[in-house]
OpenMM code with the backbone's topology and positions (N, CA, C; nanometers):
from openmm import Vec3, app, unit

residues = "UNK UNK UNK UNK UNK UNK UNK UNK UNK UNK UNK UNK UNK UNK UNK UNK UNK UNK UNK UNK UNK UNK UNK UNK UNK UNK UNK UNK UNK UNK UNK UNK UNK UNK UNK UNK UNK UNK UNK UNK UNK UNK UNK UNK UNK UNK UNK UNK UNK UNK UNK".split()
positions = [
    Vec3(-18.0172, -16.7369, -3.3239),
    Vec3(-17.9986, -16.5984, -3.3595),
    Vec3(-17.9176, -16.5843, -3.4879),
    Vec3(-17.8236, -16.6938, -3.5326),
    Vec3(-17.7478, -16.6700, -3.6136),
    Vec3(-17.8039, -16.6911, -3.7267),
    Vec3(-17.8550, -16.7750, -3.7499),
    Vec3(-17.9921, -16.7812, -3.8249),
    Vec3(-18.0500, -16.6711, -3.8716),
    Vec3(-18.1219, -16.5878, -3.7822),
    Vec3(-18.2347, -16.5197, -3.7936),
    Vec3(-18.1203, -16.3714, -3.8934),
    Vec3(-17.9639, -16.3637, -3.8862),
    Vec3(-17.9324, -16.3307, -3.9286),
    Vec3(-17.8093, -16.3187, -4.0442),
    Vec3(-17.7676, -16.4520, -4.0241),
    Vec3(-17.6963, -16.4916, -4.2092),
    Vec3(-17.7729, -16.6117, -4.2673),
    Vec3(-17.9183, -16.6190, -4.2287),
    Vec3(-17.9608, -16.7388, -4.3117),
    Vec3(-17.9905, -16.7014, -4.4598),
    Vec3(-17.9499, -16.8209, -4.5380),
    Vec3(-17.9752, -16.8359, -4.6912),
    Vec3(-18.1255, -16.8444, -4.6927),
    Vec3(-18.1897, -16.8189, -4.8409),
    Vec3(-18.2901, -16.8050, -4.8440),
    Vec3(-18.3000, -16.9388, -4.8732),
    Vec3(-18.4782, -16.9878, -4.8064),
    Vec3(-18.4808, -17.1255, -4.7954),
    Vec3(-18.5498, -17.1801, -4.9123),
    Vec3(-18.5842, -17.1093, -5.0209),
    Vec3(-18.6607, -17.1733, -5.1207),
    Vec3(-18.8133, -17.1096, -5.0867),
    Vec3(-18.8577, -17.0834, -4.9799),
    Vec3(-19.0118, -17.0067, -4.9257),
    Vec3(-19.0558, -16.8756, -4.8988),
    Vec3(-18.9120, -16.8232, -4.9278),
    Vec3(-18.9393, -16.6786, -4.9374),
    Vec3(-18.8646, -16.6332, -4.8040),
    Vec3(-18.8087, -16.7072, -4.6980),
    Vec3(-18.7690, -16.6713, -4.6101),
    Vec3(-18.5737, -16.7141, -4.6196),
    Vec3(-18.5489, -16.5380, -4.5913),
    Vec3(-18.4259, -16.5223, -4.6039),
    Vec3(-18.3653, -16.4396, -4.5253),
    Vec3(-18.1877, -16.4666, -4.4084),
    Vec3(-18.1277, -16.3546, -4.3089),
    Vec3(-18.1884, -16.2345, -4.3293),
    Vec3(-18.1671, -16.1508, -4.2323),
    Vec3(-18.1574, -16.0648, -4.2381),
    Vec3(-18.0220, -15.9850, -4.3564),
    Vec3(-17.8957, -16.0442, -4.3314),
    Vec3(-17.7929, -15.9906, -4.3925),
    Vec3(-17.7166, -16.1644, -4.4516),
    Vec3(-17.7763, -16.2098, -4.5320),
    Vec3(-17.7274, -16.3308, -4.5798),
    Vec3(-17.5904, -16.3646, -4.6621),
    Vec3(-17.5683, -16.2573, -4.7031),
    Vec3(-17.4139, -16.2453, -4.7678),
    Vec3(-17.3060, -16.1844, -4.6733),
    Vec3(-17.3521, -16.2186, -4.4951),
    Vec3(-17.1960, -16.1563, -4.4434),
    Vec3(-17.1556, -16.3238, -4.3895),
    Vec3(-17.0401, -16.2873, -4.3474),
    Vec3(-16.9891, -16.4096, -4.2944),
    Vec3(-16.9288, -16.3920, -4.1359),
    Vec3(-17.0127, -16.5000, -4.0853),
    Vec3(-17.0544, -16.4846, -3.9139),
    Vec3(-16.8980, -16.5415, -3.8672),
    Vec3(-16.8558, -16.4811, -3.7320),
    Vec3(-16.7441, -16.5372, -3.6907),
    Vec3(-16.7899, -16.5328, -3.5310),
    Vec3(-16.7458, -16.6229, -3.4876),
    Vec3(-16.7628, -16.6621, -3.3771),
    Vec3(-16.6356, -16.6642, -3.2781),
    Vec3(-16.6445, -16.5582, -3.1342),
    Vec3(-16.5321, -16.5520, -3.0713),
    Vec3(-16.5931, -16.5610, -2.9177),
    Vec3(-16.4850, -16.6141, -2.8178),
    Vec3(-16.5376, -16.6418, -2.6577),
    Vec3(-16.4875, -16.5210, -2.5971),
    Vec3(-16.6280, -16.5323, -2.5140),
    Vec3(-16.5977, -16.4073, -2.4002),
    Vec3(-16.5125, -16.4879, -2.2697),
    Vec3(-16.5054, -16.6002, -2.2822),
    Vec3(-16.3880, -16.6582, -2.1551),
    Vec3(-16.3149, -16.7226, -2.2582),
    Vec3(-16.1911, -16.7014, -2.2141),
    Vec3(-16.0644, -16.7665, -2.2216),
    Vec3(-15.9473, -16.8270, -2.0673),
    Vec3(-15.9120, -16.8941, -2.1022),
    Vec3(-15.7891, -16.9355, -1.9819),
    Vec3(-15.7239, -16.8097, -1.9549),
    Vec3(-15.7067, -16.7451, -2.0834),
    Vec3(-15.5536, -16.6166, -2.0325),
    Vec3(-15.6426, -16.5020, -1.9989),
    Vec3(-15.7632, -16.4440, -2.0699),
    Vec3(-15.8230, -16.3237, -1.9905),
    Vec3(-15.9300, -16.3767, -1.9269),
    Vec3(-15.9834, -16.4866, -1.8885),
    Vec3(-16.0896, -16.5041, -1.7615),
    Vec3(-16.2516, -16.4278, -1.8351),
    Vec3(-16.2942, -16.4160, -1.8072),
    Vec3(-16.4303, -16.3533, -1.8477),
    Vec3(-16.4134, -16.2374, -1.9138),
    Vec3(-16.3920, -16.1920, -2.0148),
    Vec3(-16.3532, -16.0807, -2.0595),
    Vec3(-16.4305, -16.0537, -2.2023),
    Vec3(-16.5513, -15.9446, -2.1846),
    Vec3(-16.6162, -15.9624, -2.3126),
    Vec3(-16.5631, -15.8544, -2.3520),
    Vec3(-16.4739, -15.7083, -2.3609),
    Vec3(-16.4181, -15.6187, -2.4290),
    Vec3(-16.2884, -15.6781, -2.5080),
    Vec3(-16.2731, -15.7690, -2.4351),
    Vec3(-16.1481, -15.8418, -2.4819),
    Vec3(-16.2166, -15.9017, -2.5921),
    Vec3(-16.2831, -16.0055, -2.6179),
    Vec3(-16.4008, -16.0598, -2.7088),
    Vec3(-16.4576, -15.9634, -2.8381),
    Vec3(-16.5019, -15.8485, -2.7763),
    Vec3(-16.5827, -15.7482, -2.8836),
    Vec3(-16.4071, -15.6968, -2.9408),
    Vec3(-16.2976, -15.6708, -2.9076),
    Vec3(-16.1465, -15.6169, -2.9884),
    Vec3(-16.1640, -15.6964, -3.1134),
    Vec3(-16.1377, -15.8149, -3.0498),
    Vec3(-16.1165, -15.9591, -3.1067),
    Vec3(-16.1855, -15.9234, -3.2515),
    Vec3(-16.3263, -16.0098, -3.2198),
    Vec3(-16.4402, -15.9402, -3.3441),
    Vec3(-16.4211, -15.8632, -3.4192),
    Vec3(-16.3695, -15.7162, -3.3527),
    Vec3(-16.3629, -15.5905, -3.4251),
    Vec3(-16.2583, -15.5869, -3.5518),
    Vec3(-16.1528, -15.6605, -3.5010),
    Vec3(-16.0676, -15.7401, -3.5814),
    Vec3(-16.0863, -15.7688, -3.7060),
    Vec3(-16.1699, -15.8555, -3.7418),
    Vec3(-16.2070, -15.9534, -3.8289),
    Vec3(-16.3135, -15.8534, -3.9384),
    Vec3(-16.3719, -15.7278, -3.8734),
    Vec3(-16.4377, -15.6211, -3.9530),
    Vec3(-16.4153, -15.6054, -4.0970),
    Vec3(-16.4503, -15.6405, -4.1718),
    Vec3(-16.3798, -15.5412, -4.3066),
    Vec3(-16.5190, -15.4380, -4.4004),
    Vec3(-16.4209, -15.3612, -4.4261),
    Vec3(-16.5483, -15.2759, -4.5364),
    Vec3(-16.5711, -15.3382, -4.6538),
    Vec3(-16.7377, -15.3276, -4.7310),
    Vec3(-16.7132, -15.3421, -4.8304),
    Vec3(-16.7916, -15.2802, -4.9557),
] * unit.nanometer
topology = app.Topology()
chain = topology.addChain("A")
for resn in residues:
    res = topology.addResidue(resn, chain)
    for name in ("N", "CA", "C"):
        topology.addAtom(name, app.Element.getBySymbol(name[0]), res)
């Protein structure tokens, strides 16, 4: 999936959807909140910037 949306263009014409953002990757389990994907999507929301 991550692919299908920050991939560089490959030389064939095929390129992300949004290839100039930069993907961050965060867990919906942790030891301290247990399964927690709102906790997860904060997290993310975090890392947001405008530009």
């Amino acid at each position: 999936m991550m692919g299908v949306l920050v991939g560089d263009e490959d030389g064939g014409g095929v390129t992300g959807l949004i290839p100039k953002a930069t993907p961050y990757m965060v867990p919906t389990i942790t030891q301290e909140a247990g399964c927690n994907v709102g906790a997860a999507a904060a997290l993310d929301a975090q890392k947001l910037t405008p530009r």
